[in-house]
C-alpha positions in Angstrom: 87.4 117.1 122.7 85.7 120.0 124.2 82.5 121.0 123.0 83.0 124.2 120.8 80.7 126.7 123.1 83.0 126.1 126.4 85.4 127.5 124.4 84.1 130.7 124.6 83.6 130.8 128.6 87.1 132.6 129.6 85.7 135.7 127.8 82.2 135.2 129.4 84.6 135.4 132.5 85.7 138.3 131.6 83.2 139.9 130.8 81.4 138.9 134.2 84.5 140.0 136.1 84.7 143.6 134.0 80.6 144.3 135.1 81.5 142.6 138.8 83.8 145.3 139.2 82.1 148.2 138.0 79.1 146.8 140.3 81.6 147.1 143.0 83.1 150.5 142.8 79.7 151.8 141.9 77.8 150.5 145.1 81.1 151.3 147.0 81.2 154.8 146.6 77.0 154.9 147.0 78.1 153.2 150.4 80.9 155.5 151.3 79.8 159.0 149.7 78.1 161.6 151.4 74.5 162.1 150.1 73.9 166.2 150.8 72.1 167.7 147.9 72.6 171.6 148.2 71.7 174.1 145.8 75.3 174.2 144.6 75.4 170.5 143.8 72.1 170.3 141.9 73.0 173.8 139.7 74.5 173.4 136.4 78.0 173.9 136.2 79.8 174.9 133.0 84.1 175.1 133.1 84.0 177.5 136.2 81.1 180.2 134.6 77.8 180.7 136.7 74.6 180.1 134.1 73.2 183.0 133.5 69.7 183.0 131.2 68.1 180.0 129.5 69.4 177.0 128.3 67.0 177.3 125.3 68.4 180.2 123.9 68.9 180.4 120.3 72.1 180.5 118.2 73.1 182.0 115.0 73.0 179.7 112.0 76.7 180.3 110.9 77.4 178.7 114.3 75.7 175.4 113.0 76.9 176.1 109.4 80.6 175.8 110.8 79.6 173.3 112.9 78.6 170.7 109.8 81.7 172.4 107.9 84.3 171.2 110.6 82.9 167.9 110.1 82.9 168.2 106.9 86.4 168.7 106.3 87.2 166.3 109.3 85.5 163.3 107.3 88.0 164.4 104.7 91.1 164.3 106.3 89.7 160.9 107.4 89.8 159.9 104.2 93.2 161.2 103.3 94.9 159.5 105.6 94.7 156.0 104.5 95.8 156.6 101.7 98.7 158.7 102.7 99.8 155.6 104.8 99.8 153.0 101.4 100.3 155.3 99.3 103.9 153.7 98.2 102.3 150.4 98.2 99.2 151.3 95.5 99.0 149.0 92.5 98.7 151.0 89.4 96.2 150.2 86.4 97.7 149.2 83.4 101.1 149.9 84.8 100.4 153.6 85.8 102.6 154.2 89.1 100.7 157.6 89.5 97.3 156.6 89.1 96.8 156.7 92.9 98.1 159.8 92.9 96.2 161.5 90.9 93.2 159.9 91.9 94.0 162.2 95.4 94.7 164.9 93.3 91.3 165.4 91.5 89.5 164.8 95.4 91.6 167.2 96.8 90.4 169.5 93.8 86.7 168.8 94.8 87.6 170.0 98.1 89.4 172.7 96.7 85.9 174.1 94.7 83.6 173.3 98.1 86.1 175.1 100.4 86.2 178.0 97.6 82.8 178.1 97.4 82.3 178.3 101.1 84.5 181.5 101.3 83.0 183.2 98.6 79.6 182.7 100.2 80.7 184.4 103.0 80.3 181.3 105.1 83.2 181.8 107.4 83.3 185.2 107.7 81.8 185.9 111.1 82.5 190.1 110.8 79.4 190.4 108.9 75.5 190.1 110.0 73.8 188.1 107.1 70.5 187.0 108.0 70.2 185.8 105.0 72.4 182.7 104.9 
């Protein structure tokens, strides 16, 4: 019988062989690169745009406020989509088939007042200068 920790050494292998190689290609291409440091290599670069100003430079709120929104929502849809994939399969309480379904139905309605309540606050609407949001 082999003893129940050698059981676990073709994933230490593994493992060992997956860093081994990174290793490898790492301290290859230190080996084989060229080492130059211009001006051009050590400046920021930003899809193709030259940096212009300071990278502290301040955003609007709303930016931040859409920001958390899109998560928000995302989070949301995350947990839709369970459900949408049993949703034929969900047991019912005391023999109500639509109990799932309407379970959905009053959290898509809490949605429903958070996402009307973000348009009527003017969240989303960019065309406007609030400074006081």
């Amino acid at each position: 019988m082999v003893p129940y920790h050698w059981q676990y050494l073709p994933l230490l292998m593994q493992i060992i062989a997956a860093f081994g190689l990174g290793l490898l290609m790492v301290g290859a291409s230190w080996l084989v690169g060229r080492h130059r440091n211009t001006k051009t290599k050590l400046s920021a670069y930003e899809c193709g745009i030259v940096s212009v100003g300071d990278a502290r430079g301040r955003f609007s709120v709303r930016f931040y406020m859409v920001a958390m929104l899109f998560i928000l929502f995302d989070v949301e849809t995350v947990f839709m989509m369970p459900w949408a994939v049993i949703y034929r399969k969900l047991p019912g309480i005391t023999g109500n088939r639509l109990f799932g379904f309407w379970e959905m139905v009053v959290y898509l309605g809490f949605v429903a007042v958070g996402l009307y309540y973000i348009v009527r606050k003017g969240i989303l609407n960019w065309s406007q200068d609030k400074a006081d949001l």
